[in-house]
C-alpha positions as CSV (number, residue, x, y, z in Angstrom):
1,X,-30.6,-96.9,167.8
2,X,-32.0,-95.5,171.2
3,X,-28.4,-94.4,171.9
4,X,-27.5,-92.5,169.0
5,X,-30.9,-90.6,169.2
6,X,-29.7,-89.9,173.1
7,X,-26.2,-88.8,171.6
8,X,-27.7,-87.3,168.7
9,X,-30.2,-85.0,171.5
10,X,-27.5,-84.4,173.9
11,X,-24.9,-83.1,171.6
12,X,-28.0,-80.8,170.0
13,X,-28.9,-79.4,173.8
14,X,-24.8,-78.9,174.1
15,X,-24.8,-76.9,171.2
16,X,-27.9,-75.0,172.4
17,X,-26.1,-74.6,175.8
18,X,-22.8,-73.2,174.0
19,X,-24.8,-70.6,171.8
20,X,-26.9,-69.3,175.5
21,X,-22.9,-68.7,176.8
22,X,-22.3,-66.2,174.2
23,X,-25.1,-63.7,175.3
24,X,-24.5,-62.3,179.2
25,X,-26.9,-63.9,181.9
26,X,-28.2,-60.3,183.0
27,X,-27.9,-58.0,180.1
28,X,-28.3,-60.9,177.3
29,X,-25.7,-58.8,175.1
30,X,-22.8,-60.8,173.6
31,X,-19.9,-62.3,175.6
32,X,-17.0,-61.0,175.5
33,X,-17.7,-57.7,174.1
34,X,-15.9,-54.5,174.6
35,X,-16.8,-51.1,176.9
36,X,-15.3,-48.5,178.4
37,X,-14.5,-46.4,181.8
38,X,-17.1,-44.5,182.8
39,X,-15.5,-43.3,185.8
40,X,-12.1,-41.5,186.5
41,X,-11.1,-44.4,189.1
42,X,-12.3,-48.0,189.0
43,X,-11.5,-51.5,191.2
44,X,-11.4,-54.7,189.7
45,X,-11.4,-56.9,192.1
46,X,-11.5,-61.2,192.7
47,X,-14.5,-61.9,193.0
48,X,-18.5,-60.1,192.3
49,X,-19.0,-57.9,195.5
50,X,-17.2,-55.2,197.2
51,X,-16.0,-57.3,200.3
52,X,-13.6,-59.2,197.5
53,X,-9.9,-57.7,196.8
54,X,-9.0,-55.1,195.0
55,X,-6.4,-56.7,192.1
56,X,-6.3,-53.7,190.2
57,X,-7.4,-50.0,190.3
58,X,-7.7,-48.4,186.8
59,X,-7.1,-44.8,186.7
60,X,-8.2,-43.5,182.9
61,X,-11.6,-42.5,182.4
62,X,-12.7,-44.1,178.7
63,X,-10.2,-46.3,179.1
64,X,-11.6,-50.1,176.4
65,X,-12.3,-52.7,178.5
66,X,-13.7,-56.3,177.9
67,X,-16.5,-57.9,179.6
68,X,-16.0,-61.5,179.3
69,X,-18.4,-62.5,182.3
70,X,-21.1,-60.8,184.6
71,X,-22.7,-61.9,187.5
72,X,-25.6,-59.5,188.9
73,X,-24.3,-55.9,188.9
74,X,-20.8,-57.1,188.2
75,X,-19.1,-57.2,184.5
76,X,-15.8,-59.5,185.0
77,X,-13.4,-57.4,182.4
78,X,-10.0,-57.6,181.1
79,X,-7.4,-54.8,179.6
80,X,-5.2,-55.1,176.9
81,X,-3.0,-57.0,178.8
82,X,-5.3,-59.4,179.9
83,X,-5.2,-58.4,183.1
84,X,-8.7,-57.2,185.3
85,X,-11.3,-58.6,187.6
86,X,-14.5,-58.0,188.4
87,X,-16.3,-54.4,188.5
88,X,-19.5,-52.5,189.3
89,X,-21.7,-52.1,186.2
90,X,-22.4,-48.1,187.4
91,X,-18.1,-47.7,186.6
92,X,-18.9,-48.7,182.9
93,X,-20.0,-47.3,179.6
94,X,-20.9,-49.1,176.4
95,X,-19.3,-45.6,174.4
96,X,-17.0,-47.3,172.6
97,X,-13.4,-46.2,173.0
98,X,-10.0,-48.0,171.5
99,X,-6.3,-48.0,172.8
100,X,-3.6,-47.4,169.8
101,X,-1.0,-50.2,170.4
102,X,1.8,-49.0,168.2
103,X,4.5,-46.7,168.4
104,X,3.4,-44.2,166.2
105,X,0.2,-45.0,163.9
106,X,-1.2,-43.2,160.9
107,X,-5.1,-41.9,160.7
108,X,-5.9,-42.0,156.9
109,X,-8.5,-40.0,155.5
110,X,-9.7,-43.4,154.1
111,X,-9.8,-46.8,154.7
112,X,-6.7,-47.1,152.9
113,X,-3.0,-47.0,152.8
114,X,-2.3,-44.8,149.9
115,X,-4.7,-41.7,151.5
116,X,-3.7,-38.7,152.7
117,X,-2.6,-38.8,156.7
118,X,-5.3,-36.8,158.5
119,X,-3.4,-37.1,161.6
120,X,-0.8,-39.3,164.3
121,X,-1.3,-41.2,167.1
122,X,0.9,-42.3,169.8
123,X,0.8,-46.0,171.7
124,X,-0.6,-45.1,174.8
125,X,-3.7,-43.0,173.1
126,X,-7.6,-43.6,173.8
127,X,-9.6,-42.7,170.7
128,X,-13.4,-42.6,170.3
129,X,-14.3,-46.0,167.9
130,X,-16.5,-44.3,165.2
131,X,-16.8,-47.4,162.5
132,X,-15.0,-50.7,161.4
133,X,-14.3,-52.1,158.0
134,X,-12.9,-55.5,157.6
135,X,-9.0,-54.1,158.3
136,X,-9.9,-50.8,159.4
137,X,-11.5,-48.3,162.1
138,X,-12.7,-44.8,162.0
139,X,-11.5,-42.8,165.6
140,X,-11.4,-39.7,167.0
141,X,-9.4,-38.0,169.6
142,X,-7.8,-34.7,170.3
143,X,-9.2,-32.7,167.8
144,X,-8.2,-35.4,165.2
145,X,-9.5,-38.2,163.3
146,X,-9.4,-41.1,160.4
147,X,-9.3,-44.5,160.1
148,X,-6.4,-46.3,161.5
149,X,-5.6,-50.2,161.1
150,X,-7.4,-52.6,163.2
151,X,-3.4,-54.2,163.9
152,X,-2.6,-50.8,165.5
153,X,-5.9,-50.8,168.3
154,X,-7.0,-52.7,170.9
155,X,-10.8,-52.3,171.8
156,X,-12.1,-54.1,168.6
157,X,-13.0,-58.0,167.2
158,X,-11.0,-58.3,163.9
159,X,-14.1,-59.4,162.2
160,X,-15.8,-56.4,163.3
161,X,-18.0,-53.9,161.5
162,X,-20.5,-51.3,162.0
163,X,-20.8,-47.8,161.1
């Protein structure tokens, strides 16, 4: 009986320890979540610190990113290719941006197929994430906007919503 109160406590304090891996160490906001560039220039590099390697060097201010670690003033982050490393906190924003990931993608007035198109965008584009229904997401860029299908962004949870 004594060890299936242990296994019973241990798997309990597991559990605990899983749930405290889901919130950062030094913000305490969720892990992974998404952010953007801040700057116009940014180094990922190996390791926390600045005397680690540069791996990468991302040039597009507002550019999505995901933070999926941190370590002091460092956010570990990844891009849409799941490529990254770790950056300064100063080269990040929590403005939330997304990254259209098809070839050519429709912004509907509406959260649905059968709206009117309000406007087009190209794979490649970074748009300004607005809100998020269950299949959809509200962006802006260029002068345009409407909601676009989660399946055509990167830069959003598909079970996320907010407005």
């Amino acid at each position: 009986m004594r060890h299936l109160l242990w296994a019973v406590a241990l798997s309990v304090g597991l559990s605990g320890l899983a749930q405290a891996q889901d919130v950062g160490p030094v913000t305490n906001l969720p892990l992974p979540r998404f952010v953007s560039m801040k700057a116009s220039e940014g180094f990922a590099r190996r390791g926390p610190g600045r005397t680690h390697k540069i791996d990468w060097v991302y040039k597009h201010r507002n550019q999505p990113l995901e933070i999926t670690a941190e370590f002091g003033h460092w956010r570990r982050v990844r891009d849409q290719d799941g490529f990254g490393g770790w950056m300064h906190y100063s080269l990040l924003s929590g403005v939330r941006t997304v990254l259209v990931t098809t070839d050519f993608a429709s912004l509907h007035r509406a959260p649905d197929a059968e709206t009117m198109v309000t406007a087009n965008a190209e794979m490649g584009a970074v748009a300004r994430l607005l809100a998020c229904v269950p299949a959809w997401c509200e962006i802006s860029a260029g002068g345009g906007a409407g909601w676009i299908k989660k399946s055509d962004i990167w830069g959003v949870n598909d079970d996320e919503v907010f407005e």
